[in-house]
C-alpha positions as CSV (number, residue, x, y, z in Angstrom):
1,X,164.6,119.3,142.4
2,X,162.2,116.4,143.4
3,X,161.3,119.0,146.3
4,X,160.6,121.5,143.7
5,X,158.0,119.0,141.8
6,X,156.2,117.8,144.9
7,X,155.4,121.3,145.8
8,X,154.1,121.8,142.4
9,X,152.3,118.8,141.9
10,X,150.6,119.6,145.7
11,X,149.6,122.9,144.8
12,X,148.1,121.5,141.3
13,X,146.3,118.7,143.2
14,X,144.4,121.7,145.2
15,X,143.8,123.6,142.1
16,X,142.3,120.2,140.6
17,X,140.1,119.4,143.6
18,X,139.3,123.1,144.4
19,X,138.0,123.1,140.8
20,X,136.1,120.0,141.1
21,X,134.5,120.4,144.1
22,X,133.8,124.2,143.4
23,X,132.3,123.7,140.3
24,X,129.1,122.6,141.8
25,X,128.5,126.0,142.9
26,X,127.4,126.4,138.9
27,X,125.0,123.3,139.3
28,X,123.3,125.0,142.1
29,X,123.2,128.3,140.4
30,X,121.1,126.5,137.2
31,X,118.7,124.8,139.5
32,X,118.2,128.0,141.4
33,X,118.1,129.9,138.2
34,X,115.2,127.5,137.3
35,X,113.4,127.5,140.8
36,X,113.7,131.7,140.0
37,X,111.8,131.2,137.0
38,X,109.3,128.7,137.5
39,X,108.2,130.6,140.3
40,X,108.4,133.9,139.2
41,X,106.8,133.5,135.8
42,X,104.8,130.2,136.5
43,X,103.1,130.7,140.1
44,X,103.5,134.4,139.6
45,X,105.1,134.4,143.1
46,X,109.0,135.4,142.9
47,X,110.9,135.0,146.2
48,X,112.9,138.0,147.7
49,X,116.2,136.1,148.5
50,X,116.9,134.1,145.3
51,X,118.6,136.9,143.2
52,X,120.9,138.1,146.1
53,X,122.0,134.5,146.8
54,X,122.3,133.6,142.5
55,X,124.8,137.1,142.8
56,X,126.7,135.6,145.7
57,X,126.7,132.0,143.9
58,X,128.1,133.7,140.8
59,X,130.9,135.6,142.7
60,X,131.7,132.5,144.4
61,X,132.1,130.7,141.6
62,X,134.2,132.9,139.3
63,X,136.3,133.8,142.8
64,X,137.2,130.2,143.7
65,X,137.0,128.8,140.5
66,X,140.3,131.1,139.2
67,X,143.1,128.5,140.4
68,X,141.5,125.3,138.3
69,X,141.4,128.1,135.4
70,X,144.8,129.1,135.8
71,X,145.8,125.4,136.1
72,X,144.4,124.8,132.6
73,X,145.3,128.2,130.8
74,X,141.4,129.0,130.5
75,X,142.1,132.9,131.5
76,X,141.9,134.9,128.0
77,X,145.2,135.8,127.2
78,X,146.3,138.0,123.9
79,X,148.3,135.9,122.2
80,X,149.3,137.7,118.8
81,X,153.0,137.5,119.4
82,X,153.2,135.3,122.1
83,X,152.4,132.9,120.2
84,X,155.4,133.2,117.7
85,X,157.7,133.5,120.1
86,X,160.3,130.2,121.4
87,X,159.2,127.9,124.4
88,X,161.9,129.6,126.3
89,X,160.4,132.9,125.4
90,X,157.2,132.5,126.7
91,X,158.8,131.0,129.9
92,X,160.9,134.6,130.1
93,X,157.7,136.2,129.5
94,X,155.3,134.1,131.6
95,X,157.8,134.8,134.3
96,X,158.5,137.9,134.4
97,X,154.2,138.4,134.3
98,X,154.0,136.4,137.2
99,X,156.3,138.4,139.1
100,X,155.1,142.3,137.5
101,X,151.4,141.7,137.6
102,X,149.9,138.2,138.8
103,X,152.3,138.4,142.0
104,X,152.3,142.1,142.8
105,X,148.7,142.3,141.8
106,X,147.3,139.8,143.2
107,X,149.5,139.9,146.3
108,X,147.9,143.6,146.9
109,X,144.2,142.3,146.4
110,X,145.3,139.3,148.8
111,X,146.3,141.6,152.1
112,X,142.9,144.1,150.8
113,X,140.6,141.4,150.5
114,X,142.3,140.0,153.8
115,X,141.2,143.2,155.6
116,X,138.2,143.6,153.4
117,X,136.6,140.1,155.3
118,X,138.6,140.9,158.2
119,X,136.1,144.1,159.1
120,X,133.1,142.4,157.6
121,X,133.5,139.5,159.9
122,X,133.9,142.4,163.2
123,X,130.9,144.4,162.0
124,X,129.0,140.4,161.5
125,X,127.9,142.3,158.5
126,X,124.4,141.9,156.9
127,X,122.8,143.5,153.9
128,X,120.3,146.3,153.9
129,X,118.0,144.3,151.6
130,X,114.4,142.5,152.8
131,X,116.1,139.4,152.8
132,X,119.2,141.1,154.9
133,X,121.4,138.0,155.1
134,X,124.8,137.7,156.7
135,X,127.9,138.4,154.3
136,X,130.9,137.7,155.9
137,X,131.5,134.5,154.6
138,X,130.5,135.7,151.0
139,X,133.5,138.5,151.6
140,X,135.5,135.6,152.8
141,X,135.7,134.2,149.2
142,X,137.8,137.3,148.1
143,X,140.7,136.3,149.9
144,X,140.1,132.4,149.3
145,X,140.0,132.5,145.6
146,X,142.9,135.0,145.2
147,X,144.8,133.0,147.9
148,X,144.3,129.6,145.0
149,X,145.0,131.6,141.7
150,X,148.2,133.1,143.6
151,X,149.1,129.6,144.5
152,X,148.8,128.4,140.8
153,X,150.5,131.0,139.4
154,X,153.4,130.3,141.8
155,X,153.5,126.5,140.6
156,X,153.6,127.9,136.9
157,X,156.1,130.3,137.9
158,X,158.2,127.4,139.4
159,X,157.9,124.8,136.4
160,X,158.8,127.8,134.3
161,X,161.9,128.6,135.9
162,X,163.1,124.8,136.1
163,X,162.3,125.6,132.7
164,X,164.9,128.5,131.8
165,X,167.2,126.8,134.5
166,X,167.5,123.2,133.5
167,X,165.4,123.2,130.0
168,X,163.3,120.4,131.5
169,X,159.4,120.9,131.1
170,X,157.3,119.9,134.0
C-alpha cells in the first residue's frame, strides 16, 4: 500500500511542477500578444513570425498543461447525475472512464502522436510559411502532454481503486 501512495504522490508531484513550470508559457504568450499589437497597430510594422510562434505557444500550453488540469479536476465534466450519485459511485464510474476512454483514448493518441513527432523529427520538418521555422519539437509536445495527462489519470485511477478496495480516500 505505501508503494501504491508513493507512486501516486510522484506522479502528482510531476503533474504539480509540470504545471508550474509550464504555465509560464501563458506569460510569454501575453507579452508576445502585446509586442503583436504595439507593433502592428502602433509602428504599423507587424512581424511575420509572431502569430505562428503565439499558435505554437498556445498548443503548447493547452498540450502540457493537461496533467496539472487533470490533477485539479479543471477538465469540464457533465455532472447532472454524477453529482447525485455515492463517493463509491463516482469511484465505479471514474474508473471504469479511465479504463474505456481516458486510457484507451489517450493510449491510441500516445503511440499516433509518438509516430506523428517520430517522422517530423526524420523529415527535420519546417513550415512552408515566410518565417519557415523548424517544427519538430513543437510536434514533440503531442506526445509529452498526452504522456502527463495519461500519467494523472493513472494516479486517479489508482487512489480510486484503493478507494473501492479498502474505502480509504487518498
Amino acid at each position: 500500500m505505501n508503494a501504491l501512495k508513493g507512486i501516486i504522490n510522484f506522479i502528482q508531484t510531476i503533474s504539480e511542477w509540470s504545471g508550474r513550470i509550464f504555465s509560464g508559457i501563458i506569460v510569454i504568450l501575453m507579452c508576445l500578444s502585446c509586442y503583436e499589437v504595439f507593433t502592428r497597430r502602433v509602428l504599423h510594422s507587424p512581424t511575420i513570425w509572431t502569430h505562428e510562434v503565439l499558435a505554437y505557444l498556445f498548443c503548447g500550453s493547452v498540450l502540457l498543461l493537461m496533467g496539472y488540469t487533470q490533477l485539479y479536476k479543471g477538465h469540464a465534466n457533465v455532472d447532472i447525475l454524477y453529482e447525485r450519485f455515492s463517493p463509491r459511485t463516482k469511484a465505479l464510474i471514474d474508473v471504469a472512464c479511465f479504463i474505456f476512454f481516458m486510457g484507451l483514448f489517450g493510449v491510441v493518441f500516445f503511440t499516433d502522436a509518438v509516430n506523428f513527432a517520430a517522422t517530423s523529427w526524420a523529415m527535420k520538418e519546417r513550415t512552408p510559411t515566410a518565417f519557415n521555422p523548424i517544427v519538430y519539437p513543437a510536434k514533440t509536445i503531442l506526445p509529452v502532454g498526452m504522456a502527463l495527462l495519461l500519467l494523472q489519470g493513472f494516479a486517479d485511477f489508482l487512489k480510486n481503486m484503493i478507494f473501492l478496495v479498502k474505502g480509504e480516500r487518498l
